[in-house]
LOTI-87997 format. One line per 8 residues: number of its first residue (from 1); for each residue z, y, x of C-alpha. Coordinates in nm, 4 decimals. Layout:
<sites>
NUM = Z Y X; ...;
</sites>
This chain:
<sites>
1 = 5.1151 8.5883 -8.8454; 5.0042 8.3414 -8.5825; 4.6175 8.2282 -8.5091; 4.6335 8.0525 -8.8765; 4.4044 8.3460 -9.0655; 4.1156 8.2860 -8.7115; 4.1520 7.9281 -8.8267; 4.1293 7.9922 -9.1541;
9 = 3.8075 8.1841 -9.1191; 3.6048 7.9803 -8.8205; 3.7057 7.6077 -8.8894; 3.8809 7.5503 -9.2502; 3.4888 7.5395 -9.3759; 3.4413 7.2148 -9.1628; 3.8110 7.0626 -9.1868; 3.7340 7.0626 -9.5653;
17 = 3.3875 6.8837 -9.5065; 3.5671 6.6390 -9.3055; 3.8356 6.5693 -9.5115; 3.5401 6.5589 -9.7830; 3.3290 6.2969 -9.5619; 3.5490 6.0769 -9.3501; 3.9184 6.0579 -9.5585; 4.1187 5.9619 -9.2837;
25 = 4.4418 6.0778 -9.4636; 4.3744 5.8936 -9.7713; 4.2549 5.6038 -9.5728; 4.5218 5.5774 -9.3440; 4.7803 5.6198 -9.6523; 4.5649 5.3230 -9.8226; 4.6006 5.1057 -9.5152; 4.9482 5.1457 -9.5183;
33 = 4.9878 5.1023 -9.8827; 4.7870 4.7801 -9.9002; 4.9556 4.6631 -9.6125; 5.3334 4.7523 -9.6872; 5.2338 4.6088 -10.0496; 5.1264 4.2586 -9.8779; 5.4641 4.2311 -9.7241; 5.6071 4.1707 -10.0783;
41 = 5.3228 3.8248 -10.1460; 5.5993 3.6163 -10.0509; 5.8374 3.7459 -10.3241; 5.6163 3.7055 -10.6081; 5.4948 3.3584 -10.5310; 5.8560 3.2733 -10.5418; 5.9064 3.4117 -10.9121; 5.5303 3.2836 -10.9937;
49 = 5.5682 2.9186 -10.8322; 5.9815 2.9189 -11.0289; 5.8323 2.6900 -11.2848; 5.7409 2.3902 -11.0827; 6.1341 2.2861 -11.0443; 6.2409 2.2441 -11.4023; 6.5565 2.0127 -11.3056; 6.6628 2.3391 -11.1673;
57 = 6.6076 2.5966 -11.4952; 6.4876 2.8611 -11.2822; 6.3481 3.0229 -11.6355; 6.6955 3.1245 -11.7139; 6.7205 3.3582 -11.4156; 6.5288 3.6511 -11.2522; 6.4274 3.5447 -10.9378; 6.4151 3.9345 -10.7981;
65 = 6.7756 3.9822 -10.8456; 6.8459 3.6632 -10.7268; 6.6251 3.7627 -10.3559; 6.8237 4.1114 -10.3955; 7.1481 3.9932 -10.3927; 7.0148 3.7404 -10.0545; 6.8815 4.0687 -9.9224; 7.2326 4.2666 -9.9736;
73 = 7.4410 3.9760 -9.8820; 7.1999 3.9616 -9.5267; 7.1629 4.3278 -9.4815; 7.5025 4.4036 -9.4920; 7.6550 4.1565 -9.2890; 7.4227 4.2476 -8.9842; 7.6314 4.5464 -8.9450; 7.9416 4.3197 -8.8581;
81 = 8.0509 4.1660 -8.5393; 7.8755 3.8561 -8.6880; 7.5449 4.0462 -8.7248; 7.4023 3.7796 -8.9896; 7.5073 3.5951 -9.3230; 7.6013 3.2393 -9.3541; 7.4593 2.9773 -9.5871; 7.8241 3.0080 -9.7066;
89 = 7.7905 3.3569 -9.8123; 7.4481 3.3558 -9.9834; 7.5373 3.0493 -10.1601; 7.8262 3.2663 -10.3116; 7.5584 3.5833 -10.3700; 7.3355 3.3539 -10.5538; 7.6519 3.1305 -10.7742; 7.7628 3.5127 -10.8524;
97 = 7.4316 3.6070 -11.0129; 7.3627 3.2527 -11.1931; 7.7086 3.2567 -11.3013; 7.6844 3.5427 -11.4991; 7.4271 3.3761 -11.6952; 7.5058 3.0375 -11.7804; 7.9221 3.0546 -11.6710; 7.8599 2.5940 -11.6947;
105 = 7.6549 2.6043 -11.4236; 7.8022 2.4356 -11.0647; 7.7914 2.4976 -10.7557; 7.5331 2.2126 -10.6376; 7.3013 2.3496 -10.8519; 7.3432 2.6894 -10.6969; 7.3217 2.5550 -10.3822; 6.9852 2.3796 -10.4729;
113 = 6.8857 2.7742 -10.5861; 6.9945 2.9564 -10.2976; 6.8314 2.6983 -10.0469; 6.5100 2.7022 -10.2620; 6.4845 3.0909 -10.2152; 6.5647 3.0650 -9.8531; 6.3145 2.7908 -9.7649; 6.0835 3.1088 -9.9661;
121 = 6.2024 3.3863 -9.7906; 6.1705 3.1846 -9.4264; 5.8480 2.9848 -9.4893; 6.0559 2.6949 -9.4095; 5.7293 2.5016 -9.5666; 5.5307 2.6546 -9.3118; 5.8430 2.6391 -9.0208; 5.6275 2.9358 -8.8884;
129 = 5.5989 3.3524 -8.9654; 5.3817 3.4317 -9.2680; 5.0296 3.4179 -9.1675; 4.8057 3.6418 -9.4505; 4.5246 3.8947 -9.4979; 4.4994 4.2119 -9.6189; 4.1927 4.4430 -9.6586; 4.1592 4.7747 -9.4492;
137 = 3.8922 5.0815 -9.4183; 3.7543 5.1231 -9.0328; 3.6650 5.4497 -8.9358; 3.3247 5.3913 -9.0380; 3.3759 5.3432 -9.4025; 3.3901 4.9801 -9.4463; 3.6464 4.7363 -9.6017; 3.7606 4.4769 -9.3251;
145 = 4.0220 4.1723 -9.3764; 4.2816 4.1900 -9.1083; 4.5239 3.9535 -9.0082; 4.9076 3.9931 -9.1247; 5.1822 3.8122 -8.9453; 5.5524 3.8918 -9.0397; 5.8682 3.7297 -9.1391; 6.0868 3.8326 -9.4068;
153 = 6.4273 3.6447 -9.2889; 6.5144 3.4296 -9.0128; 6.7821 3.2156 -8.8833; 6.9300 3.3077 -8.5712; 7.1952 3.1431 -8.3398; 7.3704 3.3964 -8.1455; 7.6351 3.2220 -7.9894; 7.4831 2.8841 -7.9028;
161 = 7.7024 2.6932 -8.1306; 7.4165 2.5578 -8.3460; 7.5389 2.7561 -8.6582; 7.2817 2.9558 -8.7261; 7.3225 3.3259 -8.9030; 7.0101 3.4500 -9.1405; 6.9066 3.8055 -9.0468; 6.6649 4.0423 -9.2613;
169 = 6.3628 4.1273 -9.0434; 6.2644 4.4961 -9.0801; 5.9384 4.4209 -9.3630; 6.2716 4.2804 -9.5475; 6.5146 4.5669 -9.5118; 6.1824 4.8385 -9.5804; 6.1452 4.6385 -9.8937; 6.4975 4.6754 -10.0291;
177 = 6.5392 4.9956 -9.9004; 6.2014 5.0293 -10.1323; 6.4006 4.9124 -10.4122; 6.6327 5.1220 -10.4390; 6.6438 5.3573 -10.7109; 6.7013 5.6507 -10.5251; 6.7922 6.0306 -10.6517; 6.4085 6.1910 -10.6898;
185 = 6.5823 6.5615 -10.6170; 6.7273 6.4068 -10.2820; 6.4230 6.1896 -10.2254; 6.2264 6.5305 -10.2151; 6.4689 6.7327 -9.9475; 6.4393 6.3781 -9.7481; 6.0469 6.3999 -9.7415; 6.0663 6.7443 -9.6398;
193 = 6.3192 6.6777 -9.3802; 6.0756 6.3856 -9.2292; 5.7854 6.6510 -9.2336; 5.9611 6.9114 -9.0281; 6.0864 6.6596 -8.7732; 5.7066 6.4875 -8.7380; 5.5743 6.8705 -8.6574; 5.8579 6.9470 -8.3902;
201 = 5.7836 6.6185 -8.2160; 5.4104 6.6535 -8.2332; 5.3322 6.3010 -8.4358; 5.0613 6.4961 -8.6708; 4.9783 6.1776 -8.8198; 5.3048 6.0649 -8.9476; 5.3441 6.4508 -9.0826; 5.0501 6.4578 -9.2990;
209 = 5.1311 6.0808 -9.4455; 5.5319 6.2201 -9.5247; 5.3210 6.5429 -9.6533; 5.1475 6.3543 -9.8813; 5.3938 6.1403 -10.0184; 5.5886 6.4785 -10.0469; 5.3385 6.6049 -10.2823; 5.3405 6.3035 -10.5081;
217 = 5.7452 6.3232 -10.4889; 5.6897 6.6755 -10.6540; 5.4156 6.5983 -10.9144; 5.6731 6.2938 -11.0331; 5.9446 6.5689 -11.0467; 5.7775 6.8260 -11.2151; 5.6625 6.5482 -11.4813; 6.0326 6.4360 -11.5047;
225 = 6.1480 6.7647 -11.5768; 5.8853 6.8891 -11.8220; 5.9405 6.5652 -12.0126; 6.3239 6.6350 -12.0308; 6.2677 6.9822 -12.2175; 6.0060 6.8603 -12.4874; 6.2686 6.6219 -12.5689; 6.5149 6.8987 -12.5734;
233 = 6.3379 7.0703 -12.8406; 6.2638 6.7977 -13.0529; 6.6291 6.7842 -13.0894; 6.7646 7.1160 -13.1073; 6.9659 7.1240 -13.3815; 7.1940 6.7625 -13.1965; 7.2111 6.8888 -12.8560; 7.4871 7.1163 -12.7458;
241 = 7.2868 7.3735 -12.5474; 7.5952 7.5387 -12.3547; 7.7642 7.2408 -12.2401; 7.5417 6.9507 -12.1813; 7.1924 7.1406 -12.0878; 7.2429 7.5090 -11.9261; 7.4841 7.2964 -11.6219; 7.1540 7.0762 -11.6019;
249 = 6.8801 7.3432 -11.5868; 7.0998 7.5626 -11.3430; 7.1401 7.2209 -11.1023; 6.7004 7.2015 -11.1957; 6.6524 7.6117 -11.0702; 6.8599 7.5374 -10.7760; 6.6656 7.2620 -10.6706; 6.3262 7.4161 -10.6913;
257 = 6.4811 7.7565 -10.5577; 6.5540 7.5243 -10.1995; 6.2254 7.3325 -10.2605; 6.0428 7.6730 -10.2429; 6.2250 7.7821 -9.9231; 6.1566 7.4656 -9.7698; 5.7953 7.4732 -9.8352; 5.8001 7.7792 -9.7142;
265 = 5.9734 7.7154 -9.3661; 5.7458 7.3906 -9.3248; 5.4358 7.5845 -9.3844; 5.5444 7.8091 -9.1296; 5.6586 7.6136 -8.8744; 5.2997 7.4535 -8.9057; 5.1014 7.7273 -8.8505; 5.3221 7.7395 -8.4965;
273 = 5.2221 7.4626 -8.4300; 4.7974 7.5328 -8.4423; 4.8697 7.7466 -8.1332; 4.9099 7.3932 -7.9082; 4.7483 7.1504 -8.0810; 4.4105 7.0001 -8.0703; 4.1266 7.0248 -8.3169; 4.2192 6.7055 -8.4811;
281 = 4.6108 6.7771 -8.4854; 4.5175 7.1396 -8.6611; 4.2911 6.9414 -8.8669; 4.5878 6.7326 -9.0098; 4.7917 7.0814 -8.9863; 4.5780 7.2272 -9.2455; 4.5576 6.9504 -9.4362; 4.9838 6.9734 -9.4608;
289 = 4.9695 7.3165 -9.5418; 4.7290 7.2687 -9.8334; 4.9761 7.0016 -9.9379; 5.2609 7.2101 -9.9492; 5.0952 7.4956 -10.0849; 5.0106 7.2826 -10.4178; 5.3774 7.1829 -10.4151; 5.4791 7.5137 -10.4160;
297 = 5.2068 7.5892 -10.6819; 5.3793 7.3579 -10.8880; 5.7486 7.4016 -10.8230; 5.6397 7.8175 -10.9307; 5.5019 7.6902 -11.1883; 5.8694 7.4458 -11.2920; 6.0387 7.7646 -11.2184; 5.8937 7.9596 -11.4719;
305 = 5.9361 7.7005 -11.7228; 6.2719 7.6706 -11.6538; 6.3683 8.0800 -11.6767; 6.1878 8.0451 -12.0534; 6.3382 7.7570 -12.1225; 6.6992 7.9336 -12.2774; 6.4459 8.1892 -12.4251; 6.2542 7.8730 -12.6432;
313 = 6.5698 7.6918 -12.6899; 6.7436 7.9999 -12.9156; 6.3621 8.0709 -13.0881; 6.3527 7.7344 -13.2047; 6.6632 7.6649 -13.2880; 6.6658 8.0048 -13.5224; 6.3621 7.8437 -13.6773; 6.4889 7.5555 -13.7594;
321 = 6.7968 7.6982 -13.9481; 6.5575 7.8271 -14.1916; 6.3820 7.4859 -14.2355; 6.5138 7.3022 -14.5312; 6.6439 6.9489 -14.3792; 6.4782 6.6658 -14.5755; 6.6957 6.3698 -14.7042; 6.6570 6.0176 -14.5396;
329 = 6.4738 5.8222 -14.7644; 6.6649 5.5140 -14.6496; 7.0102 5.4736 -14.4534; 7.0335 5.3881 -14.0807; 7.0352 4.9989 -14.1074; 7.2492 4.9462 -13.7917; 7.4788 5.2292 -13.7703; 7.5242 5.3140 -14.2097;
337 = 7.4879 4.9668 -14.3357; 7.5711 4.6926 -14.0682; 7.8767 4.8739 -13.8767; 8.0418 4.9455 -14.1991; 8.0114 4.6311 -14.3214; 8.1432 4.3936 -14.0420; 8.4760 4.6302 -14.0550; 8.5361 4.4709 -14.3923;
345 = 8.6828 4.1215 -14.5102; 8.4217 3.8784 -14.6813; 8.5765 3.9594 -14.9733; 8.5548 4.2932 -14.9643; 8.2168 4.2473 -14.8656; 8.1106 4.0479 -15.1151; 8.2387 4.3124 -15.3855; 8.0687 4.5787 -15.2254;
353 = 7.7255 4.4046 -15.2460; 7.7612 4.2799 -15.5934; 7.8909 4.6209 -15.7276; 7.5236 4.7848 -15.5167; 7.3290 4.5316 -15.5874; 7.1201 4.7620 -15.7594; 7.0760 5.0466 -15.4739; 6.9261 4.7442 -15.2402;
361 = 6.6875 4.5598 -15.4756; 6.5797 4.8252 -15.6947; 6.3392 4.7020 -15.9652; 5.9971 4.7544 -15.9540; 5.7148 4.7423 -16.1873; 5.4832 4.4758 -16.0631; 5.1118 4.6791 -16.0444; 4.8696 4.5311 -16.2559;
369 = 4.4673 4.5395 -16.1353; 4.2466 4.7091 -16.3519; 3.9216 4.5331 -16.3169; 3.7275 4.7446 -16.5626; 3.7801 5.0444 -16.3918; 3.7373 4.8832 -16.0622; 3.3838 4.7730 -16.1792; 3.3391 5.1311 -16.3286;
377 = 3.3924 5.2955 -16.0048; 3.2292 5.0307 -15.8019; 2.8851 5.0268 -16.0099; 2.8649 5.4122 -15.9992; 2.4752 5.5033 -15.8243; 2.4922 5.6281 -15.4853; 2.4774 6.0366 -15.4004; 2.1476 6.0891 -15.1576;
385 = 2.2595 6.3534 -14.9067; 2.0719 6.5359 -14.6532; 2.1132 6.5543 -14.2944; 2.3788 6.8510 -14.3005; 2.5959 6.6371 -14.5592; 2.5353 6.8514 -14.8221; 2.4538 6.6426 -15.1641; 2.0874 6.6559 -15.2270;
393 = 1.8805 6.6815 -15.5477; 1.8827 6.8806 -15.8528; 2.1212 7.1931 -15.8168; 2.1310 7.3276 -16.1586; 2.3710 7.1406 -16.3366; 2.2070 7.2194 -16.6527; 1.8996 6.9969 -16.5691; 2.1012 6.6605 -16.3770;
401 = 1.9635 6.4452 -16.6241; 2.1113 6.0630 -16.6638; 2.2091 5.9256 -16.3362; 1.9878 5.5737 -16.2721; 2.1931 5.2787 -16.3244; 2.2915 5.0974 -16.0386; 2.1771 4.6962 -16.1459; 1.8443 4.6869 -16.3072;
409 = 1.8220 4.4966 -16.6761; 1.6065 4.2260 -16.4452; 1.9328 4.2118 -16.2711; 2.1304 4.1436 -16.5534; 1.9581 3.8716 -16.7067; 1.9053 3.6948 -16.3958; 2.2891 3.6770 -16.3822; 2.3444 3.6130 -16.7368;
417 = 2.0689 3.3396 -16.6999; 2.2801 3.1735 -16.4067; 2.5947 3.1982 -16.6289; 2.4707 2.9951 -16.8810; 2.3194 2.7285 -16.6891; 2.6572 2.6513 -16.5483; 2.8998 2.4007 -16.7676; 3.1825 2.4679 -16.9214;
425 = 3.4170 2.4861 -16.6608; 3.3007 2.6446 -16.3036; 3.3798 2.8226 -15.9953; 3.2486 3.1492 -15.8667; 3.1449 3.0201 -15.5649; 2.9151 2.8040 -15.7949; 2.7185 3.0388 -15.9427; 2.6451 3.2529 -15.6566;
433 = 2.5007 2.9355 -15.4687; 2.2710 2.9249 -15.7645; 2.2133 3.2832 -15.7172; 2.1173 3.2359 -15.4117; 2.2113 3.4358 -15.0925; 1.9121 3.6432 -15.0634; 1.9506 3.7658 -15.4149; 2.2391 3.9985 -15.2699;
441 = 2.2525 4.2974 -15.5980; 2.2395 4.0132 -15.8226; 2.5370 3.8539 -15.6277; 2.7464 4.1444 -15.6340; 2.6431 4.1645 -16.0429; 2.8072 3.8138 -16.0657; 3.0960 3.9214 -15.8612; 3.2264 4.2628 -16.0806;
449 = 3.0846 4.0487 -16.4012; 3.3548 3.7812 -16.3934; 3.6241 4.0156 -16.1943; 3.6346 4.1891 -16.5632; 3.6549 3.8234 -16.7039; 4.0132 3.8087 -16.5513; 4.1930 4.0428 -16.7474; 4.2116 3.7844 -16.9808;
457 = 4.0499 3.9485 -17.3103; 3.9839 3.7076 -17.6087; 3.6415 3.7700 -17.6738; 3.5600 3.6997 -17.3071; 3.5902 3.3858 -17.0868; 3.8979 3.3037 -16.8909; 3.9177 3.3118 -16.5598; 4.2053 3.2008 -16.3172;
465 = 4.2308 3.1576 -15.9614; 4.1700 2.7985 -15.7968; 4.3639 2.8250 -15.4452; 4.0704 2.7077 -15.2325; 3.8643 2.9476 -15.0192; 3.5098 2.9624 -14.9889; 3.2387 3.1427 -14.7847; 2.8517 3.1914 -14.9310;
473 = 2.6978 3.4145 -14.6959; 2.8152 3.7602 -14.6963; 3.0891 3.6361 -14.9957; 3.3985 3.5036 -14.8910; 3.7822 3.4720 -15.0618; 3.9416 3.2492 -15.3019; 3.7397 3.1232 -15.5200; 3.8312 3.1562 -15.9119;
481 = 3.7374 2.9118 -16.2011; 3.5585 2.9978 -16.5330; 3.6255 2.8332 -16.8503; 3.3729 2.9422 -17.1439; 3.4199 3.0777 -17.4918;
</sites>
């Protein structure tokens, strides 16, 4: 081994304090971010701002294909002898895209759309470069606006003829490159790749930035993966485990198998590297190797999973072969009842329904409310209990004695008294405002008192339900109407 364990022993103490106490890798990274994440302002006012041009229905389309296929259409044409893209071409681009989504739409209108996204991406408003802020950290800790000039695209005449050729600056092509859903397993070897060739060149910076974005690369992997298996076993018993997942997990060992070895190397070649540089570049060197060495923490870790994975896969797919499948308590309405149906004639159809009508409307007992047990349970006197939640009291159940009923007899006539000062005909709502809203047990009383009235029995008074709402303090519904005996 190199000078790495001296290192170790004499200076990782204070590295770690001043990675603790200054940052400066997760403050450069945040500078970057915040600033790399600014570049993109100009995009999203676009899709914001779409709505102030209705005569051009910019609702219909998404305004971030619509830059991406500018983007592409610019990009790609720089690498030609022509080295830009005509109006011509990203008027085509954008009638492409629109076209696809309203096929009336003409070509003057797409010509309004393309040169309205231009004017955007060139700050034709402005006829100048982008001029905004963003916020960075200084070395001493504090948040500072900085200025941000850029340009996005701009029209260039190479030959002198006057027409002019729109380029993608390099904030544009970063952005699409950005955008591009890339493979995460080739994404990985590509951050390792940039890592090693940072350290050989001595730009100890740029390493430990391309380290650290390694590391998140891995921890987004390592999710992927372990999310792919849990679905696995949820549905063992539909997946063929032979065919469509062992090719899968070899291509997943593989992977990790190089990811390992890379690590490995990179780690190495790092500690080399102590031997000639200075204390801030092995500062940032041991700050890479403690990256790495949590990404090969957790690509062991992946690699164990995926060695047990065949192991779990046959255990629970014997368990579930002793597992008695339940029945579907109703048919897949898309693929068992919709599907089948559109393959027949409306005829056919309409036998089919008539003959089931039965199995889709399937008649049902309408529940009726029993009020007097409602009452019953609702009047029942409250169980003290103690501060464990044990019920407290009398524990022989010889000796309960009669349970203290929950309205007092006061209680009762009070409400009995209010029932018979109201006329004939009444509302609920009535006599609870003569209750009064203080009188809240007696209110409650009134309330189970005439929800037994609307069962409807003949010695008792009807009651039937009015349609309007009321509120009375802490009593609120639809009120109900009383008609004496």
């Amino acid at each position: 081994m190199s000078a790495l364990p001296a290192l170790q022993n004499e200076t990782r103490p204070n590295v770690h304090s001043a990675l603790m106490s200054d940052g400066s890798h997760l403050r450069e990274t945040l500078n970057r971010r915040s600033k790399t994440l600014s570049f993109m302002r100009p995009i999203y006012d676009l899709e914001a701002n779409k709505g102030r041009y209705p005569d051009l229905g910019l609702d219909r389309f998404d305004t971030f294909r619509l830059i991406a296929a500018i983007l592409d259409t610019i990009i790609t044409s720089m690498g030609g002898f022509l080295r830009g893209a005509s109006v011509e071409q990203l008027i085509e681009s954008v009638h492409l895209q629109v076209r696809q989504t309203d096929p009336s739409i003409d070509i003057k209108t797409a010509d309004k759309i393309t040169s309205l996204l231009i004017d955007g991406l060139t700050n034709e408003k402005a006829r100048d470069s982008f001029r905004l802020q963003y916020q960075l950290e200084s070395p001493d800790g504090k948040l500072e606006w900085a200025p941000l000039v850029f340009k996005l695209v701009e029209l260039r005449d190479f030959e002198g003829t006057g027409d002019g050729r729109y380029v993608a600056t390099a904030q544009a092509i970063n952005i699409y490159l950005s955008s591009l859903s890339i493979e995460i397993e080739g994404q990985q070897a590509a951050d390792e790749a940039a890592v090693q060739h940072f350290i050989r060149h001595g730009k100890l910076q740029e390493a430990e930035l391309a380290a650290r974005g390694a590391m998140m690369r891995t921890i987004e992997y390592a999710e992927r993966l372990r999310r792919m298996i849990q679905l696995i076993e949820r549905g063992v018993m539909d997946i063929d485990w032979v065919s469509e997942v062992l090719p899968k997990m070899d291509e997943a060992r593989n992977h990790v198998a190089e990811r390992l070895d890379a690590e490995e190397s990179i780690s190495q070649e790092a500690e080399k590297k102590m031997e000639e540089a200075d204390a801030d570049g092995r500062r940032r060197l041991v700050a890479i190797i403690d990256q790495f060495n949590n990404a090969r923490y957790q690509h062991q870790g992946l690699f164990t999973l995926l060695l047990q994975a065949n192991t779990r896969f046959i255990e629970e797919h014997a368990g579930r072969k002793f597992r008695s499948a339940g029945l579907a308590e109703y048919p897949h309405p898309h693929n068992e009842v919709l599907k089948p149906l559109l393959r027949l004639s409306l005829g056919e159809a309409d036998e089919l329904l008539s003959k089931n009508w039965y199995v889709m409307h399937p008649p049902r007992i309408t529940p009726i409310a029993d009020f007097s047990l409602l009452a019953k349970i609702l009047t029942r006197p409250k169980r003290d209990y103690d501060e464990l939640g044990s019920s407290s009291g009398q524990v022989d159940l010889e000796d309960l004695g009669d349970a203290d009923p929950p309205f007092s007899q006061d209680m009762f006539d009070a409400v009995q008294r209010a029932i018979d000062e109201m006329p004939e005909t009444f509302r609920l709502s009535q006599c609870l405002m003569l209750i009064g809203e203080t009188e809240l047990d007696c209110g409650q009383l009134a309330l189970l008192k005439i929800a037994r009235w609307y069962e409807g029995n003949d010695d008792e008074p009807s009651v039937s339900a009015c349609g309007d709402k009321f509120q009375i303090g802490p009593y609120y519904g639809v009120d109900l109407e009383v008609r004496k005996k």
